[in-house]
PAPAFI-562612 format. One line per field, with one value per atom (N, C-alpha, C): x, y, z; atom name. Coordinates in Angstrom, 1 decimal. Layout:
BEGIN
xx	c(X  ...)
yy	c(Y  ...)
zz	c(Z  ...)
a	c(CA  ...)
REM end
This chain:
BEGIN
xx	c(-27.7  -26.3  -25.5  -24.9  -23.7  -22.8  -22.5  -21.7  -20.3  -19.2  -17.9  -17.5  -16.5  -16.4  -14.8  -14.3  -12.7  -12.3  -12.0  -11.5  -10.9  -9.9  -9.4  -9.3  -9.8  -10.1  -10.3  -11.0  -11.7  -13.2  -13.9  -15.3  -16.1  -17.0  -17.4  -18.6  -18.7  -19.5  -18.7  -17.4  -16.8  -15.7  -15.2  -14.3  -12.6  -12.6  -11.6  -11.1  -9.6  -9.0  -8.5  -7.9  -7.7  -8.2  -9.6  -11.0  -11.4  -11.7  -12.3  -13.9  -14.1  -15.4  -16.7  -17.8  -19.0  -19.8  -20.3  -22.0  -22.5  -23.1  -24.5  -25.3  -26.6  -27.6  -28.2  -27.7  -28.8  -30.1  -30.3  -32.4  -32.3  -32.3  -32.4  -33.1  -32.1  -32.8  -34.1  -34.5  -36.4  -37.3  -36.6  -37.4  -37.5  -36.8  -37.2  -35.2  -34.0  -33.4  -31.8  -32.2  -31.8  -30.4  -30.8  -30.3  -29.6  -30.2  -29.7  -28.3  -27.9  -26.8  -26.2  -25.0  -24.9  -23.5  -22.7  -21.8  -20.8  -19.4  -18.2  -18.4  -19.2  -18.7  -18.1  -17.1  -16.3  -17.8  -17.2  -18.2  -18.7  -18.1  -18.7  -19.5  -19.6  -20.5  -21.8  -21.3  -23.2  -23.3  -22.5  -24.0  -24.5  -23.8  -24.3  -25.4  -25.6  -27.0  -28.2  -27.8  -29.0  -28.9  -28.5  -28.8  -29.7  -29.5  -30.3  -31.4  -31.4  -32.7  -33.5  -34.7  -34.7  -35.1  -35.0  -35.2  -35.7  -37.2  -38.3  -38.1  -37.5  -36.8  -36.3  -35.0  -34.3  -34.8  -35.9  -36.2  -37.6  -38.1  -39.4  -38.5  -37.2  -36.5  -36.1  -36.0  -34.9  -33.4  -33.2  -31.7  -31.0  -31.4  -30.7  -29.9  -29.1  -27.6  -26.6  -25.4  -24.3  -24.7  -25.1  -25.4  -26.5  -27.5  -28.6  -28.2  -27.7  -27.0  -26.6  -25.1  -24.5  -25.3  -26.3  -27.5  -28.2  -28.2  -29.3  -28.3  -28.8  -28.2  -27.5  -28.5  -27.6  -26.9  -26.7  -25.7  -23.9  -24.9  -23.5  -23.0  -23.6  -22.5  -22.1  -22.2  -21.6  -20.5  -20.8  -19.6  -18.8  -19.1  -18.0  -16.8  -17.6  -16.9  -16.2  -16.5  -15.5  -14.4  -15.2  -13.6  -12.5  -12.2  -11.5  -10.9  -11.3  -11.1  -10.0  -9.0  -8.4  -8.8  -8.1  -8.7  -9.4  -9.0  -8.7  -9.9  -10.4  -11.0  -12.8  -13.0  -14.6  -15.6  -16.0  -16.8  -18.0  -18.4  -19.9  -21.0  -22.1  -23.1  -24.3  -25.1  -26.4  -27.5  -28.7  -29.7  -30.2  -31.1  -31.6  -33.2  -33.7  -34.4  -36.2  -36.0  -37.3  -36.9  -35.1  -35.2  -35.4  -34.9  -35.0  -36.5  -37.5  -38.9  -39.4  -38.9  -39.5  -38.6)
yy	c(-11.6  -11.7  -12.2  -12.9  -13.1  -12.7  -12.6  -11.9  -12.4  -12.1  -12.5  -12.4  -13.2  -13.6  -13.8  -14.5  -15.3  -15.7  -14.4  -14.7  -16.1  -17.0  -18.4  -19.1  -20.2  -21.5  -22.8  -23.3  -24.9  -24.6  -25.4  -25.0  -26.2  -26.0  -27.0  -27.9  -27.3  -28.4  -29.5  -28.9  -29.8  -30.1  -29.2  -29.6  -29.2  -28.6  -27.7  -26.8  -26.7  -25.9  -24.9  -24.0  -22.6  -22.0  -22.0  -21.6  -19.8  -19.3  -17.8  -18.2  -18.1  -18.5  -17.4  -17.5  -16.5  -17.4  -16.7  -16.8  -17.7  -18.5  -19.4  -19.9  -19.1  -19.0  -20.8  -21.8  -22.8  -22.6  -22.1  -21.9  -20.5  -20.1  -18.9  -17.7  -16.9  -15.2  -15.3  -15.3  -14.8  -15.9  -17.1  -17.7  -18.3  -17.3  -17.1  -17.5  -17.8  -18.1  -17.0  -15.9  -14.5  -14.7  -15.3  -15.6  -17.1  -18.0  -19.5  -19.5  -20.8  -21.2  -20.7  -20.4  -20.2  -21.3  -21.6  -22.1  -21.3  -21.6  -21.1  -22.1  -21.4  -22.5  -21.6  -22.3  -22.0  -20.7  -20.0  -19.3  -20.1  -21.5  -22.0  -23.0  -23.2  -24.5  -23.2  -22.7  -21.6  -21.0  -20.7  -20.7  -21.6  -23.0  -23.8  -24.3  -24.4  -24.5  -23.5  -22.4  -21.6  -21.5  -22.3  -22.4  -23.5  -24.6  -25.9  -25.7  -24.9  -24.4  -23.4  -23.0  -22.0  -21.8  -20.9  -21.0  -21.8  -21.6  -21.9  -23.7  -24.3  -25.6  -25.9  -25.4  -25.5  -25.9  -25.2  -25.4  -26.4  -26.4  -27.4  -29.2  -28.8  -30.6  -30.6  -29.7  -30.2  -29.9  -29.4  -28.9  -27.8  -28.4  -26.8  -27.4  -28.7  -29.0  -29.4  -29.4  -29.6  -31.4  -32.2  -33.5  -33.7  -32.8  -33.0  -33.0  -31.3  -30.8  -32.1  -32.8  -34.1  -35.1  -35.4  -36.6  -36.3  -34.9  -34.6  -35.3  -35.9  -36.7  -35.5  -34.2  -33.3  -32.7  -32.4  -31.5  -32.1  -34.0  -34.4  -34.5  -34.9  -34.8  -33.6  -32.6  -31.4  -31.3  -31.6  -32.4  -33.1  -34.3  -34.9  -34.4  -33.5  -32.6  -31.7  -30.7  -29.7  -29.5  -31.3  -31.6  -31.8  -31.9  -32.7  -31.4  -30.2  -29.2  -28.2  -27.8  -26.8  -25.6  -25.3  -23.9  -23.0  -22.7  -21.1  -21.1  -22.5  -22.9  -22.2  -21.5  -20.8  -21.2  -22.6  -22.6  -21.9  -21.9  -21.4  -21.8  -21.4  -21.8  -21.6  -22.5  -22.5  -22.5  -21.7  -21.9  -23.2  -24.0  -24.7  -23.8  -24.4  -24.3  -23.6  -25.0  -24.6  -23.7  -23.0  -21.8  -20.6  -20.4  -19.5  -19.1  -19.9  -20.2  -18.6  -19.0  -18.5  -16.9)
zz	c(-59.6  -60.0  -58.9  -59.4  -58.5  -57.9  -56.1  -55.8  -55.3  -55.9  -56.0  -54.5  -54.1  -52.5  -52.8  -52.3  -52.6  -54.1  -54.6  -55.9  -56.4  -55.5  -56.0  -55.3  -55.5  -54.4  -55.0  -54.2  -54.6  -55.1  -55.6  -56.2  -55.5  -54.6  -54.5  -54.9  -55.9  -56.9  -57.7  -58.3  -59.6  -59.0  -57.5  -57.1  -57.8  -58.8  -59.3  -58.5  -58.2  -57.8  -58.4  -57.5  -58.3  -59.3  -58.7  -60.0  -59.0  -60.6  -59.8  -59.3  -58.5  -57.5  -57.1  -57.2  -57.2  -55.9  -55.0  -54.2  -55.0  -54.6  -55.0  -53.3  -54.1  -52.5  -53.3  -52.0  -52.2  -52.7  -51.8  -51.9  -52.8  -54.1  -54.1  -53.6  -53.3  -52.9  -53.0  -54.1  -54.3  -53.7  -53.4  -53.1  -51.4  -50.9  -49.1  -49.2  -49.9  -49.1  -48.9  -48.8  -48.6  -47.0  -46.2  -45.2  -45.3  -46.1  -45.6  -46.3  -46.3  -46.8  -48.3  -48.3  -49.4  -49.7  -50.8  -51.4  -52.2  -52.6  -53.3  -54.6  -55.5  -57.2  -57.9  -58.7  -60.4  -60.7  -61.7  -62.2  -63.2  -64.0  -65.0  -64.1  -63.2  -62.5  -61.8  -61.6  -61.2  -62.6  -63.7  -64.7  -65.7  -65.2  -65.9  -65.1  -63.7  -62.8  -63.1  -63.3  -63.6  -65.4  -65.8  -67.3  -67.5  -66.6  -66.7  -65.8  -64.8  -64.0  -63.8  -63.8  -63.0  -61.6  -60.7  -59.4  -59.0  -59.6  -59.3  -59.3  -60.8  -60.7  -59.7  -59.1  -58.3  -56.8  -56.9  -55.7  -55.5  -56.6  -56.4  -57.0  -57.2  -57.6  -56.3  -55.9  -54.4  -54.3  -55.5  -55.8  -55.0  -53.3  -52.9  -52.0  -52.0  -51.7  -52.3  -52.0  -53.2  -53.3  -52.6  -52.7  -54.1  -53.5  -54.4  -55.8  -56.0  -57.3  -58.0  -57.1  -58.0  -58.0  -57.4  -57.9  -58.7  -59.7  -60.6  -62.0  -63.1  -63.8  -64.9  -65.3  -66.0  -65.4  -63.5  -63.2  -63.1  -63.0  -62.4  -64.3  -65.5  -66.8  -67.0  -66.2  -66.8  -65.9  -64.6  -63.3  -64.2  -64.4  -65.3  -66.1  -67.5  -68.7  -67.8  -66.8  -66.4  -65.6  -64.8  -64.0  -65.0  -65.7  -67.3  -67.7  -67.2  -67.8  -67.0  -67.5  -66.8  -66.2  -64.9  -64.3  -64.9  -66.1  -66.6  -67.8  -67.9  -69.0  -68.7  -69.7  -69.7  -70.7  -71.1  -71.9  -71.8  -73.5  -73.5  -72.8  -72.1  -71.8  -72.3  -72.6  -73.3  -72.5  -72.5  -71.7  -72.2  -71.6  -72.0  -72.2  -73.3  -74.2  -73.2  -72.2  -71.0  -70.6  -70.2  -69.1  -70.1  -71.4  -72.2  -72.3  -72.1  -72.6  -71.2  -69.6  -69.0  -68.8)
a	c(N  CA  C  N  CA  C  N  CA  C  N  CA  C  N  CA  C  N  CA  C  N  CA  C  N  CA  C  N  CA  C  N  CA  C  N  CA  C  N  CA  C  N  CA  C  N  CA  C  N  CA  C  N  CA  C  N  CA  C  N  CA  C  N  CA  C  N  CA  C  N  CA  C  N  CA  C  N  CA  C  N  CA  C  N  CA  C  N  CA  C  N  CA  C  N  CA  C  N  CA  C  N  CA  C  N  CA  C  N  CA  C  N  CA  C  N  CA  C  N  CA  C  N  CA  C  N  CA  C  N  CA  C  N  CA  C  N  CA  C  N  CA  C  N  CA  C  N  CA  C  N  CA  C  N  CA  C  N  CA  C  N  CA  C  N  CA  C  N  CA  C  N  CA  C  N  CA  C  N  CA  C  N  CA  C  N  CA  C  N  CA  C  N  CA  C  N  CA  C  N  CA  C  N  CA  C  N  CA  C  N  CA  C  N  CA  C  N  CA  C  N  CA  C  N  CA  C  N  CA  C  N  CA  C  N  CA  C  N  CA  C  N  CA  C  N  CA  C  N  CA  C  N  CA  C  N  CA  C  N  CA  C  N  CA  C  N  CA  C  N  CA  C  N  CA  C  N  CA  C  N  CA  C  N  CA  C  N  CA  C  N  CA  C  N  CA  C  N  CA  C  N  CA  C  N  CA  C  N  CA  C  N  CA  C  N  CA  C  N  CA  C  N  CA  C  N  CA  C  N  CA  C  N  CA  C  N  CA  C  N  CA  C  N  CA  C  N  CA  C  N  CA  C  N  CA  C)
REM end
């Protein structure tokens, strides 16, 4: 789960300001990165990452920099849609179909 840090900021995945903001471990926790880097994203941009991935994804694509993230072609169209979007704005999120599977 996510752990809440600076309630309002910049997000730096989508780059939205004055967004409520959660922890996102690059490398995730279970998978050795407990200590490394972590990031400030929108709560709708970290669970739309772990709705289109799962760790295990995450970490065998290489998805564990904000660079990478926006080079992935589904993280950056959901980048696109949410910048568009107001602060306050919470759309629904869908697992994708593979993460539901595991």
């Amino acid at each position: 789960m996510a752990k809440q840090i600076a309630n309002v900021g910049r997000c730096a995945l989508c780059g939205r300001d004055e967004v409520e903001r959660t922890e996102h471990h690059l490398t995730p926790k279970e998978m050795g990165g407990t200590f490394m880097e972590t990031v400030l994203l929108c709560r709708t941009c970290h669970r739309q990452i772990h709705a289109l991935y799962t760790n295990e994804d995450l970490v065998r694509l290489g998805l564990t920099t904000i660079e990478a993230l926006l080079a992935d072609e589904r993280v950056a169209a959901y980048v696109k849609y949410i910048r568009k979007q107001p602060p306050g704005v919470l759309p629904k999120v869908r697992k994708s179909a593979r993460v539901r599977e595991r």
